[in-house]
FIFI-313055 format. One record per residue: residue in one letter; chain; z, x, y of N, C-alpha, C in turn. Coordinates in pm, 1 decimal. Atoms other than C-alpha are relative to their C-alpha. Example, Ala and Ser with C-alpha at 12.3 -4.5 7.8 and 13.67 -1.06 7.14 Angstrom:
<sites>
SITE residuo cadena      nup    neast   nnorth     caup   caeast  canorth      cup    ceast   cnorth
SITE       A      A      0.0     89.0   -119.0    780.0   1230.0   -450.0      0.0     90.0    120.0
SITE       S      A     -6.0    -82.0   -119.0    714.0   1367.0   -106.0     73.0    -77.0    109.0
</sites>
This chain:
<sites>
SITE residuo cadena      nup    neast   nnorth     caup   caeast  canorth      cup    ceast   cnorth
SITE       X      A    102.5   -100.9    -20.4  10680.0   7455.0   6815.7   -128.1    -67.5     47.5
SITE       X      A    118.9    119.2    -58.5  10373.2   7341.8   7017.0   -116.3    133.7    -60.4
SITE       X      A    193.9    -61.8     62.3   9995.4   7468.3   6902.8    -29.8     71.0    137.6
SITE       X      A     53.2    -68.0   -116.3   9875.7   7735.0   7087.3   -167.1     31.2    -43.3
SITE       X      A    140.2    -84.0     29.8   9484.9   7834.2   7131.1     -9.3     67.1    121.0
SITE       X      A     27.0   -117.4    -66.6   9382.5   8159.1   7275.4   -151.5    -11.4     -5.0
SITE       X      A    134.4    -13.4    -17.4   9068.6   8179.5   7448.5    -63.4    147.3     22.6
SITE       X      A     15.3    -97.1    -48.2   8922.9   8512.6   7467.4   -175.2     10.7     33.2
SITE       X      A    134.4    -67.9    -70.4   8614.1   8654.0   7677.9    -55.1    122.9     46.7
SITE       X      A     52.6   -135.1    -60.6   8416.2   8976.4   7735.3    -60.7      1.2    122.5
SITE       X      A     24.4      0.2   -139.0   8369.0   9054.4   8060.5     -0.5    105.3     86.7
SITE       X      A     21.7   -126.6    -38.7   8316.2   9351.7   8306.7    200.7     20.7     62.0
SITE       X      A   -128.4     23.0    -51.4   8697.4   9426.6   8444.9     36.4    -28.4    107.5
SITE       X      A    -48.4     74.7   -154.3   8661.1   9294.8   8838.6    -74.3   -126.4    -88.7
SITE       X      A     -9.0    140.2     64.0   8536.8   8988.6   8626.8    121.4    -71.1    -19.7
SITE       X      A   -112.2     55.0     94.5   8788.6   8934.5   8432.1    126.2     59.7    158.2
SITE       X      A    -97.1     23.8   -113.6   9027.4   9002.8   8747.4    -36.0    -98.4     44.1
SITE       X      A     39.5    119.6   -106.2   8877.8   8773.3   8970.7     26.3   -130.8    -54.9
SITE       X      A    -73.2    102.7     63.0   8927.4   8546.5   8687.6    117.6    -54.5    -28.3
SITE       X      A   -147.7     57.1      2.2   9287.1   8554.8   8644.2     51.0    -17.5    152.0
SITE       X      A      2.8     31.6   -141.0   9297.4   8594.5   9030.9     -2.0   -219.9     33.3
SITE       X      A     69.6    143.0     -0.6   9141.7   8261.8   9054.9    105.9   -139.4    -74.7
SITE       X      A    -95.3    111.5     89.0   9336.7   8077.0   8756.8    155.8     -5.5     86.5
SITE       X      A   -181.5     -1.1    -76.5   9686.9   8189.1   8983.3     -5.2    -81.5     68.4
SITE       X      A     12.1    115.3   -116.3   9526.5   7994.4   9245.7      5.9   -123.6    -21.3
SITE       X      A    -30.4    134.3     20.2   9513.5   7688.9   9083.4     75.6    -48.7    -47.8
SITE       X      A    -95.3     50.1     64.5   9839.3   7692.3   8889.1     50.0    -38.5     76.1
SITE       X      A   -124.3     43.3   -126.1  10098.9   7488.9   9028.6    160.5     77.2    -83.3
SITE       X      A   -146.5    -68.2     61.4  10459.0   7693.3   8946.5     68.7    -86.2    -87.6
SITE       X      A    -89.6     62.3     99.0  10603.0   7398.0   8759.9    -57.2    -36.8    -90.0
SITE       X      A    118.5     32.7    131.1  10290.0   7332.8   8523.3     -5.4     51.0   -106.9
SITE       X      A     97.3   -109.3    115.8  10199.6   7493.9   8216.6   -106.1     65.1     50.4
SITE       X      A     98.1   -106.0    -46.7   9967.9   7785.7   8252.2   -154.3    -93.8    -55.7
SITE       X      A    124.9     49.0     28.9   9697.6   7567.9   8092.7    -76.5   -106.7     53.9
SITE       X      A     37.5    105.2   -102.1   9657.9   7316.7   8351.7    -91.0     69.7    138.4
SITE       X      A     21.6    -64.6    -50.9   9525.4   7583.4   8575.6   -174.5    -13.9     25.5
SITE       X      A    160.2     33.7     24.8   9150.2   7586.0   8426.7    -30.3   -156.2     33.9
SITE       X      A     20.8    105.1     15.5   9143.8   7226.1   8409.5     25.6    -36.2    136.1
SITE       X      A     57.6     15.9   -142.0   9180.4   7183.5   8805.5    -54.0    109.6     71.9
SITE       X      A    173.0    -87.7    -55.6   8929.6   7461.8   8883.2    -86.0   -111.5    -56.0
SITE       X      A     90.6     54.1     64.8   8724.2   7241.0   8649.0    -33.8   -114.9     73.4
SITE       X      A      8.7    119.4    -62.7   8813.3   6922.7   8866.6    -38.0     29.0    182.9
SITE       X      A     75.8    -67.0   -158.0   8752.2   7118.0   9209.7   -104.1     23.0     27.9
SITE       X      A    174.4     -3.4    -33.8   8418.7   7234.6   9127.8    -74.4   -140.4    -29.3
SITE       X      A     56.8     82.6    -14.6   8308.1   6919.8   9027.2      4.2    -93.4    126.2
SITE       X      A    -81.9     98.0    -79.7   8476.6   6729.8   9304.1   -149.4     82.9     95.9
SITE       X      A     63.3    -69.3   -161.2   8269.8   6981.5   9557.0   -141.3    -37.3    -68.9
SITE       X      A    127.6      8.2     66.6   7932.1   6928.1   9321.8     -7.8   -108.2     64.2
SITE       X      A     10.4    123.9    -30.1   7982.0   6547.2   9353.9    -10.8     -1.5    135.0
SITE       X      A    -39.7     43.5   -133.7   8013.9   6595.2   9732.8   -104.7     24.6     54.4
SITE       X      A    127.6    -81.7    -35.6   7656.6   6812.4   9764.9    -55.3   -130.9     43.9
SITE       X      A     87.7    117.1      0.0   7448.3   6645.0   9961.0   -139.6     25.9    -92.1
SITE       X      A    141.3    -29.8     63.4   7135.1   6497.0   9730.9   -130.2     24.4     47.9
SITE       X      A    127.1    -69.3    -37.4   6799.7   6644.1   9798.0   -109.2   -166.8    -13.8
SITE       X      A     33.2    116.9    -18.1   6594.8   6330.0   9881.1   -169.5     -4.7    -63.9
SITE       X      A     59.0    -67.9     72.2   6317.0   6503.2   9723.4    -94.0   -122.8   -149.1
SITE       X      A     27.6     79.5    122.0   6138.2   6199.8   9490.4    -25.1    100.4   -174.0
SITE       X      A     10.1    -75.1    144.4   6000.7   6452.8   9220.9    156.4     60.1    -53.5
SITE       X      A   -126.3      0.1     63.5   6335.5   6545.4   9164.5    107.6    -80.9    -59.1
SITE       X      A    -76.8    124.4     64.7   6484.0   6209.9   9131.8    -53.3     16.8   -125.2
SITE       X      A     32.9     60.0     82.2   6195.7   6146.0   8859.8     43.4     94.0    -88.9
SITE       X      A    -49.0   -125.4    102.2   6269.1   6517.8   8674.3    125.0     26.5    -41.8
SITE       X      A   -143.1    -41.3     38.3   6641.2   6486.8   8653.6     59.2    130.3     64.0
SITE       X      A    -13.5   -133.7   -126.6   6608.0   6799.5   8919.1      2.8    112.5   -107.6
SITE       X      A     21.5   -127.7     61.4   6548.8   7031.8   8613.4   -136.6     36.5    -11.6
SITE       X      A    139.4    -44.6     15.8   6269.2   7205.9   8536.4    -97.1    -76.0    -87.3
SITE       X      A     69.8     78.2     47.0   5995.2   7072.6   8400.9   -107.5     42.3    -84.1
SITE       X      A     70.6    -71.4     72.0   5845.9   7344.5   8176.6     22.9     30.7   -110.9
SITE       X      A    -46.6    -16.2    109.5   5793.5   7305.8   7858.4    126.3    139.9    -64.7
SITE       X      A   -104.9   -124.0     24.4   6115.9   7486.1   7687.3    124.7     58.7     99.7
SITE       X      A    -73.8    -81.3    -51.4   6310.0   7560.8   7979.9     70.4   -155.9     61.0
SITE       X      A    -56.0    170.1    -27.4   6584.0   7276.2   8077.0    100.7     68.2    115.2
SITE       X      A    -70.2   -112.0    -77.3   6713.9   7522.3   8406.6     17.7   -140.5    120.3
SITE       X      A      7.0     80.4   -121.4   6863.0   7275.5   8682.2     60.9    107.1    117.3
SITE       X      A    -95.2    -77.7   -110.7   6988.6   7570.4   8941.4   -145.1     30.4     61.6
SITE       X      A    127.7    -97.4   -119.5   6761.1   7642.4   9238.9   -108.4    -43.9    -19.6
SITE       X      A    157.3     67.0     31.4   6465.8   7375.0   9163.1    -46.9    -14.8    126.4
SITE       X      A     63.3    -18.4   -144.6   6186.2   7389.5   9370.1   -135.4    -99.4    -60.9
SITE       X      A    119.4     42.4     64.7   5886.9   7156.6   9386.3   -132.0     17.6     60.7
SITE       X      A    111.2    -98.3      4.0   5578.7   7294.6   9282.5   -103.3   -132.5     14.0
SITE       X      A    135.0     94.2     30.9   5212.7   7125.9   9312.2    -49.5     85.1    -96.8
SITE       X      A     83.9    -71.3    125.6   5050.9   7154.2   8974.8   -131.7     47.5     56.9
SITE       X      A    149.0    -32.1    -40.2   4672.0   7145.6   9132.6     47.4     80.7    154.1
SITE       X      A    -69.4    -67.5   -106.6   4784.1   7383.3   9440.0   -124.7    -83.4    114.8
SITE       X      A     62.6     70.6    -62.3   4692.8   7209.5   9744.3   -129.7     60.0     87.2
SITE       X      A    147.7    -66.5    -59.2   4443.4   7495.1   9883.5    -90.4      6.9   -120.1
SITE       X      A     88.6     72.5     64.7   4288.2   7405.7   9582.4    -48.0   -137.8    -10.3
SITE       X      A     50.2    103.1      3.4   4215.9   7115.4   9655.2    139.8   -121.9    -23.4
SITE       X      A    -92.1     55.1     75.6   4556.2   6943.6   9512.5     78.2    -97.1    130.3
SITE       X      A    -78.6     69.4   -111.2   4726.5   6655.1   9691.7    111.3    -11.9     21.8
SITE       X      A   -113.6     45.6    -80.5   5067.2   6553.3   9834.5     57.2    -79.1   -115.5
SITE       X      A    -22.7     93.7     68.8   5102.7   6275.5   9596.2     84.0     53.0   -128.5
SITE       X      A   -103.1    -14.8    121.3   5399.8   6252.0   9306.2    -52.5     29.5   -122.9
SITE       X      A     10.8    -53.1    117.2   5203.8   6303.1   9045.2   -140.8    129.2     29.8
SITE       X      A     27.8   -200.0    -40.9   5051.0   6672.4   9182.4    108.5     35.7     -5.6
SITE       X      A    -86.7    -83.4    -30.6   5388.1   6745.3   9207.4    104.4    -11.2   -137.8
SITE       X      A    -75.8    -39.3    109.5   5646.0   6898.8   8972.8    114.8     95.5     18.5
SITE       X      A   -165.5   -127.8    -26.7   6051.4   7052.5   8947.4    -83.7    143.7    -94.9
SITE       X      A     22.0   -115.3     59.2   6008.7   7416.7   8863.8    134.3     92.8     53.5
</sites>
């Protein structure tokens, strides 16, 4: 008898299609069904690792997340000048900041 765990998730119902949609795609027919997630898991990373990096210095130094107190968001960083530069604020790495 092998150990089974059941994962369950709430979800809207073209969610949760698209999801098992998706998992078909990555089974291979002679696998176990649970190998399925686990190369989606290795595909998206594979394509992450492949992004090109944003050359972007303030982002090197921020870890490309945000940089506001409390919020640790790395999707869709953008960099901000703290002193805004029509205020007066310069160019330079430390005016600037991931947000």
């Amino acid at each position: 008898m092998t150990d089974r765990i059941h994962v369950t998730f709430v979800a809207p119902l073209s969610v949760s299609v698209l999801f098992r949609i998706v998992m078909q795609r990555f089974a291979a027919p002679t696998e176990p069904r649970w190998r399925a997630p686990e190369r989606m898991l290795k595909h998206v990373l594979a394509q992450w690792r492949n992004q090109p990096r944003h050359r972007d210095p303030v982002f090197a130094r921020d870890g490309r997340r945000c940089s506001a107190s409390g919020c640790s968001s790395f999707s869709s960083p953008h960099d901000h000048h703290i002193i805004p530069r029509s205020a007066g604020g310069t160019n330079d790495l430390g005016n600037r900041t991931t947000a």
